[in-house]
Backbone and ligand atoms as CSV (ligand in chain L), in Angstrom:
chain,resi,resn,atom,element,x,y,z
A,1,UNK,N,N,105.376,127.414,89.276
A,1,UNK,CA,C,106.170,126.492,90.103
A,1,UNK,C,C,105.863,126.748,91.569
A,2,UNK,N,N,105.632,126.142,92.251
A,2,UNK,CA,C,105.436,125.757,94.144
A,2,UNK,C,C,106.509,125.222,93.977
A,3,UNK,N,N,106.566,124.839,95.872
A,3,UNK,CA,C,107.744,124.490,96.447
A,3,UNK,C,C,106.930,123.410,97.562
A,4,UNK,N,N,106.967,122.031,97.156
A,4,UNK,CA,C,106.194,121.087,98.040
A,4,UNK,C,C,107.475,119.984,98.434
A,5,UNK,N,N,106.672,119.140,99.603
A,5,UNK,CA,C,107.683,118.138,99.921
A,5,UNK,C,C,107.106,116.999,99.795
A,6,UNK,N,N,107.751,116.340,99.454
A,6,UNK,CA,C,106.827,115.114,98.910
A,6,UNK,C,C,107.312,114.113,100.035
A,7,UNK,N,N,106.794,112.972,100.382
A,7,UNK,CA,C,107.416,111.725,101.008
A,7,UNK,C,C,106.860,110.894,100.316
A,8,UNK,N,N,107.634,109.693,100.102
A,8,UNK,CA,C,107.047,108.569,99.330
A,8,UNK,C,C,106.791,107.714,100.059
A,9,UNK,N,N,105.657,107.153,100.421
A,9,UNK,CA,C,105.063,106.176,101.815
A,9,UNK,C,C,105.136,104.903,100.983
A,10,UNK,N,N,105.607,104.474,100.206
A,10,UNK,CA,C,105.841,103.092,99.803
A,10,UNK,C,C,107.457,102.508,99.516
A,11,UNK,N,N,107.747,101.414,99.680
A,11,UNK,CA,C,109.267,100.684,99.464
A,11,UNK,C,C,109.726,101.044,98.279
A,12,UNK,N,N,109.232,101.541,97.029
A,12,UNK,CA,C,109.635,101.636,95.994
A,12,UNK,C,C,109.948,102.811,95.290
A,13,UNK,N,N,110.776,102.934,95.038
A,13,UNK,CA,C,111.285,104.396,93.998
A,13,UNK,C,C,109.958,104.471,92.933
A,14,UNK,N,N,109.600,105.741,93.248
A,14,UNK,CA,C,108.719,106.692,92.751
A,14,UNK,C,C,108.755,108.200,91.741
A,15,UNK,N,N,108.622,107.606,90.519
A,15,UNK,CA,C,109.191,108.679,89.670
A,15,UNK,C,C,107.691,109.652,89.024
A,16,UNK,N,N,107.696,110.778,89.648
A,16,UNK,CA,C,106.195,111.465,88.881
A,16,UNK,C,C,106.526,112.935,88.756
A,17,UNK,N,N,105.791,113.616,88.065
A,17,UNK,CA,C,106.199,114.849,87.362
A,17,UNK,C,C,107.478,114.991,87.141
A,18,UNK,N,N,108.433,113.810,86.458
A,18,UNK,CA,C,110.046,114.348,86.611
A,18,UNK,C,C,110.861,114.436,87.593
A,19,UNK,N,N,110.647,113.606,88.742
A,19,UNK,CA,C,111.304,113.449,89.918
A,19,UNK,C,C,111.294,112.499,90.505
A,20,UNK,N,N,112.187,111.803,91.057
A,20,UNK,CA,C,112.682,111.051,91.088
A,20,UNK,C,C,112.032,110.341,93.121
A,21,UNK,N,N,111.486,109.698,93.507
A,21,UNK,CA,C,110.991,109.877,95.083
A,21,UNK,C,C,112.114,108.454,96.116
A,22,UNK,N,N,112.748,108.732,96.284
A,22,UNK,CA,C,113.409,107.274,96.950
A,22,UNK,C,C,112.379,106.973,98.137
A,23,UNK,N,N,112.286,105.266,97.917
A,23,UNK,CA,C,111.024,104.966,99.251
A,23,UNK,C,C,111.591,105.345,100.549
A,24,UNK,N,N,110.496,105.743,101.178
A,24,UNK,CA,C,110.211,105.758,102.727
A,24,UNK,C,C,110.882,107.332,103.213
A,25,UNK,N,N,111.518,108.233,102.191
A,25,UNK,CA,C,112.104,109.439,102.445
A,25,UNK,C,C,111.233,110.773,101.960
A,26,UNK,N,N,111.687,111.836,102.726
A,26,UNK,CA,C,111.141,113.098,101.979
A,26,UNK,C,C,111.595,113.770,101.535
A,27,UNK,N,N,111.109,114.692,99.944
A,27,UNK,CA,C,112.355,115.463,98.945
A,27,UNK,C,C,111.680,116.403,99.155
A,28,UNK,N,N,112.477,117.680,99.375
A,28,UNK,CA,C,111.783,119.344,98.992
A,28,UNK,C,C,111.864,119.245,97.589
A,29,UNK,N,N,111.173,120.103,96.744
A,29,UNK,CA,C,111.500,120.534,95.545
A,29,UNK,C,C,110.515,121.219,94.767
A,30,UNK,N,N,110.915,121.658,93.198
A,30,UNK,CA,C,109.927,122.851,93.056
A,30,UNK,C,C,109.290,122.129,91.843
A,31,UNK,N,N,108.207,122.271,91.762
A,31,UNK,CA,C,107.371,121.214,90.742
A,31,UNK,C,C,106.583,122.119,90.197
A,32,UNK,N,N,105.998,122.146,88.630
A,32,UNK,CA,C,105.113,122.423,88.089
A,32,UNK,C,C,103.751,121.709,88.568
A,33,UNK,N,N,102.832,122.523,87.849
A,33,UNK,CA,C,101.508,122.907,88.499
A,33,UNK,C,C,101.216,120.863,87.599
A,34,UNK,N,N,101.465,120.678,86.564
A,34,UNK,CA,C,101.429,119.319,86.015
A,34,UNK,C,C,101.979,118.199,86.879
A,35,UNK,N,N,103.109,118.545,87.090
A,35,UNK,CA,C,104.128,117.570,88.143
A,35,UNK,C,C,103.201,117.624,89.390
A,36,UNK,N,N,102.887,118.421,89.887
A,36,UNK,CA,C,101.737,118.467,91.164
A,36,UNK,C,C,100.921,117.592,91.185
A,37,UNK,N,N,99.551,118.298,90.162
A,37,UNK,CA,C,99.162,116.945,89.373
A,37,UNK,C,C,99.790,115.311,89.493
A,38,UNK,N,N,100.484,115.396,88.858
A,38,UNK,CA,C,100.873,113.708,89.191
A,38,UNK,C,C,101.055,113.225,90.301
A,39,UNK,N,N,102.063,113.908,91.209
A,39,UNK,CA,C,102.551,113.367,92.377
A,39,UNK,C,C,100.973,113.382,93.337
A,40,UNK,N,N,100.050,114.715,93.546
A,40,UNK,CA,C,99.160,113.944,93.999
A,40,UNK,C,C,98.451,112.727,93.868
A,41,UNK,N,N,98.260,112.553,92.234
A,41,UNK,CA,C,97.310,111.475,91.725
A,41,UNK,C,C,98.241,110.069,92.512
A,42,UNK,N,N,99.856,110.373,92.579
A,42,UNK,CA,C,100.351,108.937,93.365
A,42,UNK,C,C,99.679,108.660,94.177
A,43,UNK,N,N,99.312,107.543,94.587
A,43,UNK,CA,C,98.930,107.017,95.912
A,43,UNK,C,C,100.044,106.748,96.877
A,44,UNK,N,N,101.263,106.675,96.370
A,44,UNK,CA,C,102.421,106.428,96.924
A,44,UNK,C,C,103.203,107.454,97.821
A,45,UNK,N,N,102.918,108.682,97.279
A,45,UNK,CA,C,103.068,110.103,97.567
A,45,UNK,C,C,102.226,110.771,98.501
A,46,UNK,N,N,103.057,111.315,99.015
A,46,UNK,CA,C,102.207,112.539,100.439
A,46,UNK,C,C,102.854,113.772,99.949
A,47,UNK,N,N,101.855,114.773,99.432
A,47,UNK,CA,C,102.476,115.959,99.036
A,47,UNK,C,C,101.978,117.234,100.041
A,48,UNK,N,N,102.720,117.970,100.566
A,48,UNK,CA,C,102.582,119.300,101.523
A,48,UNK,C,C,103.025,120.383,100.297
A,49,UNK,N,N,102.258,121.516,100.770
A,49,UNK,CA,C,102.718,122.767,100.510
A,49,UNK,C,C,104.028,123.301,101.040
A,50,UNK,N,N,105.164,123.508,100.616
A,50,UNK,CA,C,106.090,124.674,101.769
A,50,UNK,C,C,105.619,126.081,101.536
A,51,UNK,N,N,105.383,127.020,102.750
A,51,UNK,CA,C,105.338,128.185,102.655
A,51,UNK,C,C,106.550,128.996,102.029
A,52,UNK,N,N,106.115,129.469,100.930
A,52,UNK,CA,C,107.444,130.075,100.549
A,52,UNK,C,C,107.924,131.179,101.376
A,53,UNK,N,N,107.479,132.146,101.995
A,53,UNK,CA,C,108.173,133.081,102.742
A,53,UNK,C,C,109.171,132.679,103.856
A,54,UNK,N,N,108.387,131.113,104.439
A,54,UNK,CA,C,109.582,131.416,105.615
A,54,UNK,C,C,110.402,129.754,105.252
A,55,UNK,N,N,109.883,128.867,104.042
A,55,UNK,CA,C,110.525,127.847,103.899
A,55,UNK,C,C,109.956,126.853,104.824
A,56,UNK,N,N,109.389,127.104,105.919
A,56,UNK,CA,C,108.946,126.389,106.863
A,56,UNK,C,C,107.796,124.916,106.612
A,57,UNK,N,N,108.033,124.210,107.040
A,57,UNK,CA,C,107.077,122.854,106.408
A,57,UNK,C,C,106.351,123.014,106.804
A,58,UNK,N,N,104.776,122.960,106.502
A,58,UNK,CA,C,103.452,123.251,107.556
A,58,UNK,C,C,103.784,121.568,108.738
A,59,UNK,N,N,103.552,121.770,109.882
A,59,UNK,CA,C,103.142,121.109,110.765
A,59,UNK,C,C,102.276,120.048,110.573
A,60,UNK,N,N,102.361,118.975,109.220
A,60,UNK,CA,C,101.351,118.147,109.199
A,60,UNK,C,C,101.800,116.523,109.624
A,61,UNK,N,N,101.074,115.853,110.585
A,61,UNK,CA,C,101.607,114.782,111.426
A,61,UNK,C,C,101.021,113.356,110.194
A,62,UNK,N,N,102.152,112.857,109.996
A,62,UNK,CA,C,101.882,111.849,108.544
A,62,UNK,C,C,102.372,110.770,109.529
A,63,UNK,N,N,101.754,109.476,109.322
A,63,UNK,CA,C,103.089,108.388,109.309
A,63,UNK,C,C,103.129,107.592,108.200
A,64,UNK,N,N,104.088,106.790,108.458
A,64,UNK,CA,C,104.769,105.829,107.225
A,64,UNK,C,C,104.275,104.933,107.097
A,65,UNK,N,N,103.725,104.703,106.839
A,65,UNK,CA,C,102.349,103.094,106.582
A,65,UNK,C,C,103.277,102.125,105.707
A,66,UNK,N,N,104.113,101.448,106.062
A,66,UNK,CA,C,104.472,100.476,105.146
A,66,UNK,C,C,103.358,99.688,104.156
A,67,UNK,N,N,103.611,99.280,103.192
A,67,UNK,CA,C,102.577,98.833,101.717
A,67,UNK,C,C,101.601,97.569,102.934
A,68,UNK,N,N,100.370,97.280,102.521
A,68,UNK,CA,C,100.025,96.258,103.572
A,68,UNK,C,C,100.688,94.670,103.034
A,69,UNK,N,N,100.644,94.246,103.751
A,69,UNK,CA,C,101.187,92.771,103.522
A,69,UNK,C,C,100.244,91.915,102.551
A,70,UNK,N,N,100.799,91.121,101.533
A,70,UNK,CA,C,100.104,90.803,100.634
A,70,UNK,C,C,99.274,89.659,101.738
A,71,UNK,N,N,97.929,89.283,101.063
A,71,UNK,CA,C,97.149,88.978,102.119
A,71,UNK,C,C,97.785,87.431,101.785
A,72,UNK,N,N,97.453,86.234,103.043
A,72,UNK,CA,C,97.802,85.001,103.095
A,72,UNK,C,C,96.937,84.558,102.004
A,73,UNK,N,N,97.689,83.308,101.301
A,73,UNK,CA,C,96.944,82.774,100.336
A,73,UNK,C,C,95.811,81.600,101.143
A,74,UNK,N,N,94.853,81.680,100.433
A,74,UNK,CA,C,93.798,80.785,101.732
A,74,UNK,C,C,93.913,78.882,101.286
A,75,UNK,N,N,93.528,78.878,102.664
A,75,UNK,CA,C,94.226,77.189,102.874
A,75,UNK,C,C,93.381,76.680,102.059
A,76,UNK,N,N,93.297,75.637,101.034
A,76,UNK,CA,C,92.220,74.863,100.429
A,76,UNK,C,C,91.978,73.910,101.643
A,77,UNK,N,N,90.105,74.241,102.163
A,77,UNK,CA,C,89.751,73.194,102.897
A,77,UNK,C,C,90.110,71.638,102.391
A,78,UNK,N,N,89.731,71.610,101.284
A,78,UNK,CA,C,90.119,69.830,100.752
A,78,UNK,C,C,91.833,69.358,100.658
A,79,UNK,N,N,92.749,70.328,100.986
A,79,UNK,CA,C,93.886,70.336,100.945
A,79,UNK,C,C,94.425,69.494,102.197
A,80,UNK,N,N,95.385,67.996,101.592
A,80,UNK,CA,C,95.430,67.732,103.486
A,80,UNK,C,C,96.636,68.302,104.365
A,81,UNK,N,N,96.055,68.350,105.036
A,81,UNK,CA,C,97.002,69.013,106.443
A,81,UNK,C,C,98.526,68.368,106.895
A,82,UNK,N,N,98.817,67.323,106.001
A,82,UNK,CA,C,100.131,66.574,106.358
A,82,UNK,C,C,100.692,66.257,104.935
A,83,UNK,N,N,100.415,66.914,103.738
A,83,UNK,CA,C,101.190,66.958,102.775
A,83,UNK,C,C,100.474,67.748,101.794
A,84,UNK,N,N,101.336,67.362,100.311
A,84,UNK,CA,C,100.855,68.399,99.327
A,84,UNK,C,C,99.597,67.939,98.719
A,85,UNK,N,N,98.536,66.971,99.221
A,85,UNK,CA,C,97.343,66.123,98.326
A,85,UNK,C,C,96.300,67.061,98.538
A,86,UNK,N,N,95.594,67.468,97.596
A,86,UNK,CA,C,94.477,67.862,97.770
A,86,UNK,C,C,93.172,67.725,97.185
A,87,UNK,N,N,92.393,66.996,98.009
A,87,UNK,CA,C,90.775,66.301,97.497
A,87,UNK,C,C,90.003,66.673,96.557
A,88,UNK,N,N,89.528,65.907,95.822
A,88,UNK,CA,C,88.574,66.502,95.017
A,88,UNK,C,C,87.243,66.733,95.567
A,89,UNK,N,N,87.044,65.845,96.906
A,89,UNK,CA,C,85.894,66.213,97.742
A,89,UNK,C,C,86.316,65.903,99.528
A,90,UNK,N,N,85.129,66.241,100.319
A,90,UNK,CA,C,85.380,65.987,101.713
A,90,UNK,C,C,85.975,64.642,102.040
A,91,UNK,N,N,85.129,63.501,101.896
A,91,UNK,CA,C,85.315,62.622,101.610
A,91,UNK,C,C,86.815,61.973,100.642
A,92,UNK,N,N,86.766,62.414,99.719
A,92,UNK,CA,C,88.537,62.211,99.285
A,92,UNK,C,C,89.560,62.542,100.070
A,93,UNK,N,N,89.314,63.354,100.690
A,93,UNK,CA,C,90.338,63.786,101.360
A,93,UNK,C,C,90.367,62.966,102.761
A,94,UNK,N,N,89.623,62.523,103.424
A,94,UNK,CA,C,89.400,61.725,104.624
A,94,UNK,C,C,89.889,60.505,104.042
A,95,UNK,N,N,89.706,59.999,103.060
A,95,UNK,CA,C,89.459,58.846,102.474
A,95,UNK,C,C,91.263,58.692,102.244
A,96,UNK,N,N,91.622,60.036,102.122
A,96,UNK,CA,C,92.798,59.916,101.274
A,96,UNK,C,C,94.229,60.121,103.021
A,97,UNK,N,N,93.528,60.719,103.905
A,97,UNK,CA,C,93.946,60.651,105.012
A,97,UNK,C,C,94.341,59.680,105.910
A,98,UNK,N,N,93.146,58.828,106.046
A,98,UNK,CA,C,93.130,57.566,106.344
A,98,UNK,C,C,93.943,56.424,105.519
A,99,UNK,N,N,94.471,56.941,104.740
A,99,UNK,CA,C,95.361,55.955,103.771
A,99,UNK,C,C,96.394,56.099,103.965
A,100,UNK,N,N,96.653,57.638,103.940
A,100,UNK,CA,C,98.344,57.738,103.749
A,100,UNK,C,C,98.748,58.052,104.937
A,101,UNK,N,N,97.895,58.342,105.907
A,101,UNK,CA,C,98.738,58.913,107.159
A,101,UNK,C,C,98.106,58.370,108.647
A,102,UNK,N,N,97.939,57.404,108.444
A,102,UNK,CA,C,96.985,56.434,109.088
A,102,UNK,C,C,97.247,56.511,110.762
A,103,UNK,N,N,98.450,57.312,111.036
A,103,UNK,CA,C,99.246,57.171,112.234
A,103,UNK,C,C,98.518,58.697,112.734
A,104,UNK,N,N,98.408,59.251,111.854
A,104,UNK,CA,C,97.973,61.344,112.227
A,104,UNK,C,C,96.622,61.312,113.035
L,1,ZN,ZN,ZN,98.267,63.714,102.874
């Protein structure tokens, strides 16, 4: 058994080697050499050593990377720009522009 601190760098409760990680916080606690194992393999997880003699956290400068933002869904070029129609070609869509929105 070690004595590591884990932080969980993602929004979501994080459960590995038997413990329980609430997002965006850090837990001391004493984990098997297996539980270690896991919580590193998280990607979600930042695991430190504590020195056991003095309890002291090593000095390591982390930040909190919130999860990245799911990326924008991409605009369909043939999609028109003043409602939900979207072309089956360049031309359809001009074609289909010039029809319905004749004023744009
Ligand atoms: Zn339209």
């Amino acid at each position: 058994m070690r004595q590591i601190r884990v932080t969980n760098v993602s929004g979501e409760v994080v459960v590995r080697g038997g413990r329980t990680f609430p997002p965006y916080q850090s837990v001391t606690t004493m984990i098997s050499k297996s539980g270690m194992r896991e919580v590193t393999a998280c990607i979600h997880l930042r695991a430190e050593e504590v020195l056991e003699q003095t309890g002291v956290v090593p000095k390591v400068a982390f930040v909190l990377e919130p999860e990245p933002e799911p990326q924008a869904v991409e605009v369909d070029p043939l999609a028109c720009p003043h409602c939900d129609y979207v072309g089956k070609s360049e031309r359809g869509l001009k074609a289909h522009i010039r029809q319905m929105h004749p004023e744009e």
